[in-house]
Backbone as ProteinMPNN parsed JSONL, in Angstrom:
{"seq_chain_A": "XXXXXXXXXXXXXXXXXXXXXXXXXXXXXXXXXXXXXXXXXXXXXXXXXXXXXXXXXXXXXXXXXXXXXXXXXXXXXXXXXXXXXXXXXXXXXXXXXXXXXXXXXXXXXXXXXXXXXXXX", "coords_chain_A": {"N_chain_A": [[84.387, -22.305, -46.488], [82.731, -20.457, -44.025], [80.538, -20.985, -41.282], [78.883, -19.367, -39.352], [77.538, -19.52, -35.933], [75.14, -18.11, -34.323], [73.106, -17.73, -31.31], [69.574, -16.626, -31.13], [69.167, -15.682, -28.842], [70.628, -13.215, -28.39], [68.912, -11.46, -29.826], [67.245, -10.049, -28.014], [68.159, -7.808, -26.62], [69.509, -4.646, -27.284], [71.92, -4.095, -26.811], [73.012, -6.524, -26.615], [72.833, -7.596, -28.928], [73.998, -5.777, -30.74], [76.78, -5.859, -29.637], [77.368, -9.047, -30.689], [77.204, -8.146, -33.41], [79.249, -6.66, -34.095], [80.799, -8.639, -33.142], [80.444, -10.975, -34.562], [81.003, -9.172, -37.351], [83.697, -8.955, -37.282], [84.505, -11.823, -37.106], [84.011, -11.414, -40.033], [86.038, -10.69, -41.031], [88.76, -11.225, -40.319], [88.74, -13.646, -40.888], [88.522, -13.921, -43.893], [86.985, -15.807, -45.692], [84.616, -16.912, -47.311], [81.735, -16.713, -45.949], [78.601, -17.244, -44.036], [76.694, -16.401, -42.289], [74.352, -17.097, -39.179], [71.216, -16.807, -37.215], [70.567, -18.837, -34.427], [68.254, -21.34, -33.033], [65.784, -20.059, -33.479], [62.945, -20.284, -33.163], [62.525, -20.399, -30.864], [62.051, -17.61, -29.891], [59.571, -16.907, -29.962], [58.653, -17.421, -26.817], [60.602, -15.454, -25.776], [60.421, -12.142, -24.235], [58.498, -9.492, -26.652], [60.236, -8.915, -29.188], [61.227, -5.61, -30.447], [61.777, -4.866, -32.945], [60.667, -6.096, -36.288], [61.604, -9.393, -37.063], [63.255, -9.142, -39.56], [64.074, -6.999, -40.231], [66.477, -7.691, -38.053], [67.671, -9.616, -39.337], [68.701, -8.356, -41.623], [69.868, -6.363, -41.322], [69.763, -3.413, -41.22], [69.697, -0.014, -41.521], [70.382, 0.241, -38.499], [70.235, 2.905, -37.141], [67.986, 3.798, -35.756], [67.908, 1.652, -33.601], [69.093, 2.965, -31.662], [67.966, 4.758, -29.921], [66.567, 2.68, -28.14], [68.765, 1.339, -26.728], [70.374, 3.153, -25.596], [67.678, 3.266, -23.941], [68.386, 0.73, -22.262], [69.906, 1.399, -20.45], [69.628, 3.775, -18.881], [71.306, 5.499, -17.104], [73.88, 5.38, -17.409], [74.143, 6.07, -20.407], [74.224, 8.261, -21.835], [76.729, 8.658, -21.678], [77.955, 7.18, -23.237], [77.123, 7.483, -25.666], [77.917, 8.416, -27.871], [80.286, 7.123, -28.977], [78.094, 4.127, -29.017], [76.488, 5.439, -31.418], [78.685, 5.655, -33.267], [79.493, 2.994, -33.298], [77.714, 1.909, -34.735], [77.496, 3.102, -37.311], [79.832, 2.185, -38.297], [79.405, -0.241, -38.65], [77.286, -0.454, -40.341], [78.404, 0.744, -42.85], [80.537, -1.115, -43.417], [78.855, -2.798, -44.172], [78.758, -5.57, -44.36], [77.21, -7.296, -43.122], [74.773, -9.781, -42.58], [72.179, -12.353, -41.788], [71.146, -15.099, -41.729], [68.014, -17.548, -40.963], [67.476, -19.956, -38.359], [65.559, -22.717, -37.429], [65.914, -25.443, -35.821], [64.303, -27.916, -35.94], [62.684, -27.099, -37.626], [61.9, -28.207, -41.146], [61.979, -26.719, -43.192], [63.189, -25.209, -42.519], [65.653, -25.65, -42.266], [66.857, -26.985, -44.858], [66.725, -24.783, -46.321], [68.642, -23.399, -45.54], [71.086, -24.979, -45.494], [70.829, -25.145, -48.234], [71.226, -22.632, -48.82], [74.102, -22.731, -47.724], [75.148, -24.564, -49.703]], "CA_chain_A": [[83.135, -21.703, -46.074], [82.653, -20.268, -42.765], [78.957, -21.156, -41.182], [79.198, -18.606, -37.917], [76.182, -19.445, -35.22], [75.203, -16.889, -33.019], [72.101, -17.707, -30.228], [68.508, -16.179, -31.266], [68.345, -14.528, -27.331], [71.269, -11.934, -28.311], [68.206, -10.42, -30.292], [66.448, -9.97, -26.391], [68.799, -6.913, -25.969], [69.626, -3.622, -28.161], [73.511, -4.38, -26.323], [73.821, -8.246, -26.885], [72.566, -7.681, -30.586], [75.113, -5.269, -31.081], [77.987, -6.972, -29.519], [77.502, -10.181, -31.85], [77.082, -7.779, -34.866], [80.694, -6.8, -33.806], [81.897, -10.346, -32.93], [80.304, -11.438, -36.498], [82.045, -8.273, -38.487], [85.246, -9.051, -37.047], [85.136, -12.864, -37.709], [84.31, -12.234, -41.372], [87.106, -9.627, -41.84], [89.849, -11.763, -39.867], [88.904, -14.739, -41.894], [88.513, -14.173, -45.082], [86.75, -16.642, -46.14], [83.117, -16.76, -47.521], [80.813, -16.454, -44.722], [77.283, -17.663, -43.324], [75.813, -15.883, -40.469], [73.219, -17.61, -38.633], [70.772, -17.207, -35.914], [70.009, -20.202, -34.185], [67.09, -21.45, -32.386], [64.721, -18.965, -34.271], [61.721, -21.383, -32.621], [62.442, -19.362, -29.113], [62.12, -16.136, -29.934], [58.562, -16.76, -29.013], [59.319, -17.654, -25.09], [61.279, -14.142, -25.042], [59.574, -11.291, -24.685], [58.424, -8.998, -28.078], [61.17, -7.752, -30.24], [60.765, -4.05, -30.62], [61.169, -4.396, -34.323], [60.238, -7.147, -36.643], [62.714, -9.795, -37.893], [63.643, -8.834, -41.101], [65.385, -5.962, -39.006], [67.46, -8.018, -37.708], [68.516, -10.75, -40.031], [69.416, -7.943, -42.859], [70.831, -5.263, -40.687], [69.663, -2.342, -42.173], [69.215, 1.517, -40.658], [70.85, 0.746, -37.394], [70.406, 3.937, -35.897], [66.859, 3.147, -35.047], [67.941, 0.59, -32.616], [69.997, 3.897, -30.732], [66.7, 4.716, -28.493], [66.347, 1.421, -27.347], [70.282, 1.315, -26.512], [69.824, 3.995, -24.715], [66.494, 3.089, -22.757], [68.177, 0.117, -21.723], [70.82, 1.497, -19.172], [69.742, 5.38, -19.02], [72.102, 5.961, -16.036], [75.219, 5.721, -18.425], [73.33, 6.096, -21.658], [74.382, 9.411, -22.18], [78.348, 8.67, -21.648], [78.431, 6.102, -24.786], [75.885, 7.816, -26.782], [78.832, 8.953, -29.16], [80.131, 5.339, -29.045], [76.893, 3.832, -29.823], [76.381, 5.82, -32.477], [80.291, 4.879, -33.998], [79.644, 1.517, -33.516], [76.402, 1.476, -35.852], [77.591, 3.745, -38.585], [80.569, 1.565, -38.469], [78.739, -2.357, -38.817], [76.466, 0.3, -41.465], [79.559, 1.276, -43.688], [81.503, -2.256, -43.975], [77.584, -3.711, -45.017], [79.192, -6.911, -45.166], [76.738, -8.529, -41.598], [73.423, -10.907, -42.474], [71.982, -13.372, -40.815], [70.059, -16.426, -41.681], [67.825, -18.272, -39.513], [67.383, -21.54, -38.179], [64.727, -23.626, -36.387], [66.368, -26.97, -36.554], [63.278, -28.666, -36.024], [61.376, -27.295, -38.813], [62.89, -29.073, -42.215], [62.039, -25.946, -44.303], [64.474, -23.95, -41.981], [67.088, -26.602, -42.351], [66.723, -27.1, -46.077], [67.014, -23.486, -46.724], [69.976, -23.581, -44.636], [71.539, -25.904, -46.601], [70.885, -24.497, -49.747], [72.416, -21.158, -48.81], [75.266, -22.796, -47.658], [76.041, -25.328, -51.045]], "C_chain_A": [[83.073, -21.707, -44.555], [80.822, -20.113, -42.056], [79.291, -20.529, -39.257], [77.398, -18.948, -37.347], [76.188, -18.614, -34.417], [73.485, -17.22, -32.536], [70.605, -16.508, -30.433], [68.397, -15.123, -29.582], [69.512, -13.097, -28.125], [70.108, -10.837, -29.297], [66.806, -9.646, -29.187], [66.54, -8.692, -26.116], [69.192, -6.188, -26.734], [71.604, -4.28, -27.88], [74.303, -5.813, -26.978], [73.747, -8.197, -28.403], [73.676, -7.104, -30.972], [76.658, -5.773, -31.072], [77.878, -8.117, -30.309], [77.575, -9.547, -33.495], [78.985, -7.568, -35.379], [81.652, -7.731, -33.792], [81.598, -11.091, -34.325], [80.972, -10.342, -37.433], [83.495, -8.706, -38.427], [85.59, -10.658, -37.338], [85.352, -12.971, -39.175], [85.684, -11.863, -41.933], [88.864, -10.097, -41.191], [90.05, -12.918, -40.649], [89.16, -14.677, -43.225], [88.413, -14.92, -45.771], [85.16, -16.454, -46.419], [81.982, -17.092, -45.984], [79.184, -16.642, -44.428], [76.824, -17.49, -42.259], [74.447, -16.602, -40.279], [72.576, -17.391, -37.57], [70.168, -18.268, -35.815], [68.796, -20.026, -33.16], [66.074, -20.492, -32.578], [63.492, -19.569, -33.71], [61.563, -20.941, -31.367], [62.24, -18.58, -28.845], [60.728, -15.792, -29.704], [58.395, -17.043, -27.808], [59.961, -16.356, -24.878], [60.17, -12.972, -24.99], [60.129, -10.25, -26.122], [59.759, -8.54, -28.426], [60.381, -6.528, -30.312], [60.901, -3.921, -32.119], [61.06, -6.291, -34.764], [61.862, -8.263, -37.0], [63.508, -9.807, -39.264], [64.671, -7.615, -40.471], [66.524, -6.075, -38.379], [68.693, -8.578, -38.57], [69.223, -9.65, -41.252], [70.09, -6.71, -42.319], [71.119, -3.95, -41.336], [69.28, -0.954, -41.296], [69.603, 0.844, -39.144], [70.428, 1.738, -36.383], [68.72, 4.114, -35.281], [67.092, 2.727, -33.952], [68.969, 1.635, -31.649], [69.259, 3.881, -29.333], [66.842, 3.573, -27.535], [67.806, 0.792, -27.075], [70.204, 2.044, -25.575], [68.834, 4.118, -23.751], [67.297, 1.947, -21.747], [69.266, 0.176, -20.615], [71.018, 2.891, -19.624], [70.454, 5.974, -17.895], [73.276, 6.592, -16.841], [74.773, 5.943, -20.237], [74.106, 7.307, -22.569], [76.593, 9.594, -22.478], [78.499, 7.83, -23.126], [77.368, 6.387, -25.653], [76.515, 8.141, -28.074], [79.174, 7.4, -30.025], [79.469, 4.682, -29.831], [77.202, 3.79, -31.266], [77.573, 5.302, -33.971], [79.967, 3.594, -34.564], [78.721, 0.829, -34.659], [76.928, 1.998, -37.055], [78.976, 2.728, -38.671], [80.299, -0.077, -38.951], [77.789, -1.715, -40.087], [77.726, 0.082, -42.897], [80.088, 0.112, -44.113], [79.766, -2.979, -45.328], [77.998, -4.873, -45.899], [77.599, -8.586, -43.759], [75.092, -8.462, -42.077], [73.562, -11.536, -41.964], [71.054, -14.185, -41.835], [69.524, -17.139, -40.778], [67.591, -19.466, -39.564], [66.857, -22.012, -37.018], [65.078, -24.746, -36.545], [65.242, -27.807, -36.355], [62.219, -28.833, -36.884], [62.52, -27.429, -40.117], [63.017, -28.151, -43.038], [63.755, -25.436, -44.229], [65.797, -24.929, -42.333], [67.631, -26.687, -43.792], [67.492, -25.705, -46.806], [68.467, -22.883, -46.421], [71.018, -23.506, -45.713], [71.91, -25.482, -47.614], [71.571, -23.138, -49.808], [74.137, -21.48, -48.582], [76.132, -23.781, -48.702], [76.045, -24.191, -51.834]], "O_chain_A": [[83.303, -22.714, -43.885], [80.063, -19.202, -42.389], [79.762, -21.148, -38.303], [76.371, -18.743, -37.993], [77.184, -18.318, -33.758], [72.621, -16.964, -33.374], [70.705, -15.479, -29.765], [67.698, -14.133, -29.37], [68.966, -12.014, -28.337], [70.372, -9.648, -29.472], [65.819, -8.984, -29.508], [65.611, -8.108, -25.557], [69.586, -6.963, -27.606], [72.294, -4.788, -28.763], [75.391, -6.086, -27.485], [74.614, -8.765, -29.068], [74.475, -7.814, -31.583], [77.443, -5.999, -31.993], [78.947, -8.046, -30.915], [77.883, -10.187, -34.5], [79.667, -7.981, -36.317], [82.814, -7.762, -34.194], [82.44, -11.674, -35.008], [81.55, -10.831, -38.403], [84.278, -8.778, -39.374], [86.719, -10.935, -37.744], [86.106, -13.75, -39.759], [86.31, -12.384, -42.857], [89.898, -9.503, -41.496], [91.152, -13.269, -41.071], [90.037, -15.393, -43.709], [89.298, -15.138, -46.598], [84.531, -15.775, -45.608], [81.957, -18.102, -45.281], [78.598, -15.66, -44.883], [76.569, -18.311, -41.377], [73.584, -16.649, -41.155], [73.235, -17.747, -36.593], [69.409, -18.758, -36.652], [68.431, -18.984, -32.615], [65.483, -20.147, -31.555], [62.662, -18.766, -34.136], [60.491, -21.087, -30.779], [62.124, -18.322, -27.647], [60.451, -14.657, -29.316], [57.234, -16.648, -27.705], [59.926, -16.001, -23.7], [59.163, -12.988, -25.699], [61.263, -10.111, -26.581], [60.274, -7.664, -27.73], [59.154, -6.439, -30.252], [60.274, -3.017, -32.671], [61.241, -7.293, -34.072], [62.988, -7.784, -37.132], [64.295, -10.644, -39.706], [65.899, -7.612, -40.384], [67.367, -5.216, -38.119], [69.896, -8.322, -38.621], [70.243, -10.055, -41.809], [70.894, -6.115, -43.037], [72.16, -3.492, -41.806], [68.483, -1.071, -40.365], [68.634, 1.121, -38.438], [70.287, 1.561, -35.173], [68.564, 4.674, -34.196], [66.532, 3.337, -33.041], [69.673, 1.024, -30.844], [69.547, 3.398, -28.237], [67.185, 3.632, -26.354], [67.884, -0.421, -27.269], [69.911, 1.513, -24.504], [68.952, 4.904, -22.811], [67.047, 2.035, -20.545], [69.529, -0.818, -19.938], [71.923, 3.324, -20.337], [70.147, 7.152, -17.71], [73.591, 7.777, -16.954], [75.662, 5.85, -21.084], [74.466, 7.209, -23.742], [77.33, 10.316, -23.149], [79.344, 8.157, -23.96], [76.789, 5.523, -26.31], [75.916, 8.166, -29.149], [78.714, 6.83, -31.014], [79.77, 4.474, -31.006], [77.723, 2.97, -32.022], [77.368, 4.84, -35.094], [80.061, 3.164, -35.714], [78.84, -0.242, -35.254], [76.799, 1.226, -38.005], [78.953, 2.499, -39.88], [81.08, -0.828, -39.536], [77.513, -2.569, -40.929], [77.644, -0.803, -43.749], [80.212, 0.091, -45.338], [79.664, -3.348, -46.498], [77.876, -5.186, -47.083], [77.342, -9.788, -43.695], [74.353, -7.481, -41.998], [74.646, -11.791, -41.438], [70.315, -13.637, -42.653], [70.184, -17.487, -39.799], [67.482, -20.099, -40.615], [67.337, -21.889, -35.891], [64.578, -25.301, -37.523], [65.54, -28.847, -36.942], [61.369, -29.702, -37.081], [63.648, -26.937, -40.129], [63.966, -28.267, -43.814], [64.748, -25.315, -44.947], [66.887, -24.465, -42.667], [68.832, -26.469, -43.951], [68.468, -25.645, -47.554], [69.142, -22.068, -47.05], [71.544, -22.644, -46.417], [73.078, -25.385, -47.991], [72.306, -22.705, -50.695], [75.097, -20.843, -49.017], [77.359, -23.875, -48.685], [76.581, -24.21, -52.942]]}, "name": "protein", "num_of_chains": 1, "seq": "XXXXXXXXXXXXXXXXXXXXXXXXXXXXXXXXXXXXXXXXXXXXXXXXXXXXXXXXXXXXXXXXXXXXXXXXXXXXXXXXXXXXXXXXXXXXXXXXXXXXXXXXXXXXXXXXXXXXXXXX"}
């Protein structure tokens, strides 16, 4: 069993989200081994500013191409050069529909518990 953590801020950024969706597709499909995606520190994500969509958006990674706009807003200089890209890269992390997440506040016992239990 593979229990992958990945940092609650990469959901700060349309870019950083993406890149970890990438760096989590490619660990499960190099490993091959049963797999547990996690975001951590889920307890911070109030200190960042708003998510543009809710969390359930994130953790189940569903419709992608939503999250294009806001890829695009967030470096409209070059926006337009990797707009094809982009697009690739989503219908591509879409198509395998192997990348969830679970989250984790280690401080609250539910989140830990639940954890747990996903991962026995």
């Amino acid at each position: 069993m593979v229990v992958h953590l990945s940092d609650s801020f990469c959901l700060t950024q349309p870019s950083l989200y993406i890149s970890n969706l990438l760096l989590t597709l490619r660990a499960m499909l190099q490993m091959d081994l049963p797999h547990i995606n996690v975001l951590t520190k889920i307890d911070k994500l109030a200190s960042y500013e708003p998510l543009p969509f809710k969390l359930d958006f994130y953790t189940e990674v569903q419709d992608l191409s939503e999250l294009l706009p806001s890829l695009a807003a967030e470096s409209p200089l070059i926006s337009g050069k990797f707009e094809g890209l982009n697009k690739a890269i989503v219908e591509l992390v879409e198509d395998f529909g192997l990348v969830g997440f679970e989250t984790l506040a280690i401080e609250d016992k539910r989140s830990v518990m639940t954890l747990l239990h996903s991962i026995d």
